[in-house]
N, C-alpha and C positions, 0 to 999 in steps of 0.2 A: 806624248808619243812613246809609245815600246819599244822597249831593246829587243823584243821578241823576235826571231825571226816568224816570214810567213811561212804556213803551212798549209797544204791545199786541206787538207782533212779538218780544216777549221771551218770551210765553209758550208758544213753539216747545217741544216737543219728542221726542226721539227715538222710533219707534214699533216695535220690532222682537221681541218676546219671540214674538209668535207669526204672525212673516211668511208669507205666503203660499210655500210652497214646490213649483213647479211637479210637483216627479218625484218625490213624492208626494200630490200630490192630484189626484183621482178627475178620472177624463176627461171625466166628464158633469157638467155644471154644475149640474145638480138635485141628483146624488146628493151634492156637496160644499156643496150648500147644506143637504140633509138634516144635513148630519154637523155641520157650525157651528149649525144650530137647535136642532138636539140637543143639542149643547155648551153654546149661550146657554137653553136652559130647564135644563138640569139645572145650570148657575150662577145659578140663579133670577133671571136678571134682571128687571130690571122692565120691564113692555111690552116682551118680547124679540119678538112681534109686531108692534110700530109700526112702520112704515115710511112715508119721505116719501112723496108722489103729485105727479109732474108731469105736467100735461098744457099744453093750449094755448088760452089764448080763439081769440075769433071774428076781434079783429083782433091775431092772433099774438103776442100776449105771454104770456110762460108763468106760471104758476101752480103753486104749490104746496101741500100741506094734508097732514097727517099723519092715515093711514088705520089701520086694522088689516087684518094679514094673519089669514083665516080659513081655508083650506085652503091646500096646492099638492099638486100629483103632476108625470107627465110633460107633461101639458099645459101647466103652468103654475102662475104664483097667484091665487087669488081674494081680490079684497076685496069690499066690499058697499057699495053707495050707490042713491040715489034716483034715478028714468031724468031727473027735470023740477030736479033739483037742480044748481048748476053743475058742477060736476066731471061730472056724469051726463050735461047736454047739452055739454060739452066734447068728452067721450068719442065720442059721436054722431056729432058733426059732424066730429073728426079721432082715429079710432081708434086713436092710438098713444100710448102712456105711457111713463113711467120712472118706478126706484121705488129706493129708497135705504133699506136697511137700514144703523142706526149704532147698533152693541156699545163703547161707548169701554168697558169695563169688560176686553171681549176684546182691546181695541187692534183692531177690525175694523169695516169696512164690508162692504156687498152692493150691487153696481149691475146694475138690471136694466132692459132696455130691448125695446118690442117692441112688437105687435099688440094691443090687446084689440078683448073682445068679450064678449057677456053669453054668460053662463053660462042654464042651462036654469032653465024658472022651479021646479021641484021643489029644486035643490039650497037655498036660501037658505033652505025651507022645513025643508029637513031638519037 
C-alpha cells in the first residue's frame, strides 16, 4: 500500500486503440459520424444517442443538459424540446448550439457545432 496521497490527475490515461485516422476517414463528416453510430449501436451501448447540448442564456453563460439524438441525415441532427422550455427559449434568442457525443467504451467523442433551427412541425409527429 502507498503513503502516496491520491491525486485526481493520476487518473490519466492513454487513449489510442481507435484513433481518429485522417486518410482513412470519410470526407464528409456525416457519413463518418454514420459509421461510429453504427459502430456505437451494434456495441450496444448504452444511450449511444445521448449527447451534451450547449447553448447560451440571456446574459451569456453557457449551459449545458444531456439531450437525445432522434434523427440526423445531411442536414443535420435533430433533437426534441419544448419551444417555452429553457434550452427551447435559449435556442430562440441565440440559434447556435454544440453537441458532444461521449462513447468512452469506443475511446471516442463527437463535437458538433453550428446553426439550429426547428425542424417542421410534421416530423416530431412522425
Amino acid at each position: 500500500m502507498s503513503d502516496k496521497p491520491f491525486s485526481i490527475k493520476d487518473l490519466r490515461r492513454e487513449y489510442a486503440s481507435l484513433a481518429l485516422d485522417e486518410l482513412t476517414a470519410a470526407s464528409d463528416p456525416m457519413t463518418q459520424f454514420r459509421v461510429w453510430f453504427d459502430e456505437a449501436l451494434r456495441t450496444k451501448l448504452v444511450d449511444a444517442n445521448a449527447m451534451a447540448l450547449a447553448t447560451v442564456t440571456s446574459d451569456g453563460a453557457p449551459a449545458v443538459r444531456v439531450v437525445l439524438l432522434k434523427d440526423f441525415d445531411d442536414r443535420g441532427m435533430v433533437f426534441f424540446t419544448h419551444y417555452n422550455s429553457p434550452k427551447g427559449e435559449q435556442l430562440a434568442a441565440t440559434p447556435h448550439a454544440a453537441l458532444l457525443f461521449y462513447w468512452a467504451e469506443l475511446e471516442r467523442q463527437v463535437r458538433v457545432t453550428g446553426p439550429v433551427e426547428r425542424v417542421s412541425a410534421e416530423e416530431p409527429e412522425a
